[in-house]
N, C-alpha and C positions, 0 to 999 in steps of 0.2 A: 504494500500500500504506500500511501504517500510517508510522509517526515514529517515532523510536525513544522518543519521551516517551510517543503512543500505544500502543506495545507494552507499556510496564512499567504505567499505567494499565490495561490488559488484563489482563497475566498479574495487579497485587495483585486486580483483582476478581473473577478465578476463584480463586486462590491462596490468599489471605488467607483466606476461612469454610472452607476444605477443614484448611489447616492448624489456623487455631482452635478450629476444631468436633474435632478431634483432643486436644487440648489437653485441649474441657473436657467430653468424654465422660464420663458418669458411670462410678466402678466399679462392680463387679459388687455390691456391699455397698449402695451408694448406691441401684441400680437397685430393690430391696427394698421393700417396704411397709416405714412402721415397728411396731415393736410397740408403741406408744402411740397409733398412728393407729387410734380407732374402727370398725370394718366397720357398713353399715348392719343393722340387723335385718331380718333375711328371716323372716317369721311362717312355723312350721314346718305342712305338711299336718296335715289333721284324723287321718289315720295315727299322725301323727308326732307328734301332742300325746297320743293314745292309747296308744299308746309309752311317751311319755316320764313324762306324769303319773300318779297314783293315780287311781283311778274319781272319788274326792271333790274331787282338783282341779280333774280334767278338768269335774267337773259345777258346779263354781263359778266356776271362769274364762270357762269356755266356753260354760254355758247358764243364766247370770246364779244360779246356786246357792248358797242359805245355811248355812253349820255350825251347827251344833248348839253354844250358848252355854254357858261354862263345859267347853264336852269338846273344844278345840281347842289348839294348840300353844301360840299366844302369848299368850293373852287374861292368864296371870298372872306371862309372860317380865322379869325387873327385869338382866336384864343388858345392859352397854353393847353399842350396835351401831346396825348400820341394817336396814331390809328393806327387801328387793329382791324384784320379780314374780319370777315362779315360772318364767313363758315366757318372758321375753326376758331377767332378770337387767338390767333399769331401776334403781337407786335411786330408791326411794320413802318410804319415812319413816326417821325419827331415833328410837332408844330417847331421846336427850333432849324428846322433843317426845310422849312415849307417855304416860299417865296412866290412873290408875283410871275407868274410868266405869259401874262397878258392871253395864257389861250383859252382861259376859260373853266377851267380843271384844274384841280389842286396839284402842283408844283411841288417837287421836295429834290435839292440836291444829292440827299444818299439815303440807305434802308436806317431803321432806327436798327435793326437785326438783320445784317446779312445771311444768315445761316434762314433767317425764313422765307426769305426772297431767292427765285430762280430765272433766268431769262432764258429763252429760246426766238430761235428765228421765224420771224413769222411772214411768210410770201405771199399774204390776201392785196387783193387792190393793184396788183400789177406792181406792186414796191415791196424792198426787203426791209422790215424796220425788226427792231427787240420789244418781243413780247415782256411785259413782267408778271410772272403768277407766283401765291404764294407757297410754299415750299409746301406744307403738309394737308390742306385740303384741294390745292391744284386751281387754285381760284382765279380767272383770269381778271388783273386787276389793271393793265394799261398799259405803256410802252415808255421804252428809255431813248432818250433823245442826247444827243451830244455836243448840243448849242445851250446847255445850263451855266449858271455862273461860277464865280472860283468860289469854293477851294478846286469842288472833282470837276467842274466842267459837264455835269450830265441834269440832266431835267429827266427825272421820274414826275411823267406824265399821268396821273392814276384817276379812275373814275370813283366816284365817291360813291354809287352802287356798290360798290366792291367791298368797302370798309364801315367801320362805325368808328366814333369818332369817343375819345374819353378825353373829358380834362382834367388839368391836374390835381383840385378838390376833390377827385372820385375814383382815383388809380387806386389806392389801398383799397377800398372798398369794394371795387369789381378785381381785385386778385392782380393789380400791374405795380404794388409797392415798390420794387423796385427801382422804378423808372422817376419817383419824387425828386429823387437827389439831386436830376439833371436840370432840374426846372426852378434849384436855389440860385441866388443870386446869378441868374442869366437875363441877357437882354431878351427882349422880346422880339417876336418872330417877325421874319424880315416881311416885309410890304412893299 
C-alpha cells in the first residue's frame, strides 16, 4: 500500500484544487458581464433597420442614398458634440473637427474614430469618388473629398440621414463619457 508520506502526497493533490477552487469561486456579482464591457454589434435584419429607421435613413445607409443639401439636420448644427451612425451608435466624427464647406452637408476634416470609418471606391454616376461607411454596421454614410482645409486637406462629406447627433451635456449619459475631455477648454467649432 501507500507510506504514510504517500498518503498525504495523495490526499494534498486531490485536496488542495477542490478546497482552492472553493476559495476562489467567483460571486454571483463577479460572474456578470461588466457594464463597460462593449457587446459586439450584431447588424440588425433588413426588418429591423425598416423598423427602426425613417424611409430617408433607411434609403441612405442602406442603399448608398443622398439628402437633399441644405434640407438636412446637420449640415448648419455649430453645437459641441460628436456623431454617431444611426445603426450601430459607432463614434464617428467630432463637432471640433466639422466646418463650413458651403455644400450643404455637414463637413468634418477627419473621423473622431478611424478604426470605425472604412472607405471604398465607388464608380456610380460615370465618376470615381470615396465612399465613406461605417466600419461595423456597413452604413453608407457619404464621401471623402480632397479639396478640405488644413491640417488633412480632406472634407468628409456625410449625410446627416446617416448619423445622430449627441452633445456634449448628454455623452455620459447615452454611454460616449469618454469623449467629455475633448470638449474642455476647446475653441468652438469652426464656421
Amino acid at each position: 500500500m501507500f507510506t504514510r508520506r504517500q498518503s498525504v502526497l495523495v490526499a494534498l493533490v486531490f485536496v488542495l484544487p477542490i478546497v482552492g477552487g472553493a476559495q476562489t469561486r467567483p460571486t454571483p456579482a463577479a460572474r456578470r458581464p461588466s457594464m463597460t464591457t462593449p457587446r459586439p454589434f450584431v447588424k440588425p435584419t433588413d426588418a429591423e433597420l425598416r423598423a427602426k429607421l425613417t424611409p430617408e435613413q433607411y434609403q441612405v445607409t442602406q442603399h448608398e442614398g443622398t439628402e437633399r443639401a441644405f434640407r438636412n439636420a446637420y449640415w448648419d448644427n455649430h453645437e459641441a458634440g460628436i456623431y454617431v451612425d444611426i445603426v450601430s451608435g459607432e463614434a464617428l466624427f467630432s463637432s471640433l473637427d466639422k466646418f463650413e464647406s458651403g455644400t450643404g452637408w455637414p463637413s468634418f476634416t477627419k473621423p473622431l474614430e478611424t478604426a470605425n470609418v472604412r472607405t471604398k471606391s465607388d464608380r456610380q454616376f460615370f465618376m470615381t469618388r470615396t465612399e465613406v461607411r461605417s466600419a461595423a454596421a456597413d452604413s453608407h454614410l457619404g464621401h471623402v473629398f480632397d479639396d478640405g482645409p488644413k491640417p488633412t486637406g480632406l472634407r468628409y462629406c456625410m449625410n446627416s440621414a446617416s448619423m445622430r447627433f449627441i452633445p456634449v451635456d448628454k455623452l455620459e449619459a447615452e454611454g460616449y463619457g469618454q469623449y467629455v475631455s475633448l470638449f474642455r477648454a476647446q475653441p468652438a467649432p469652426h464656421k
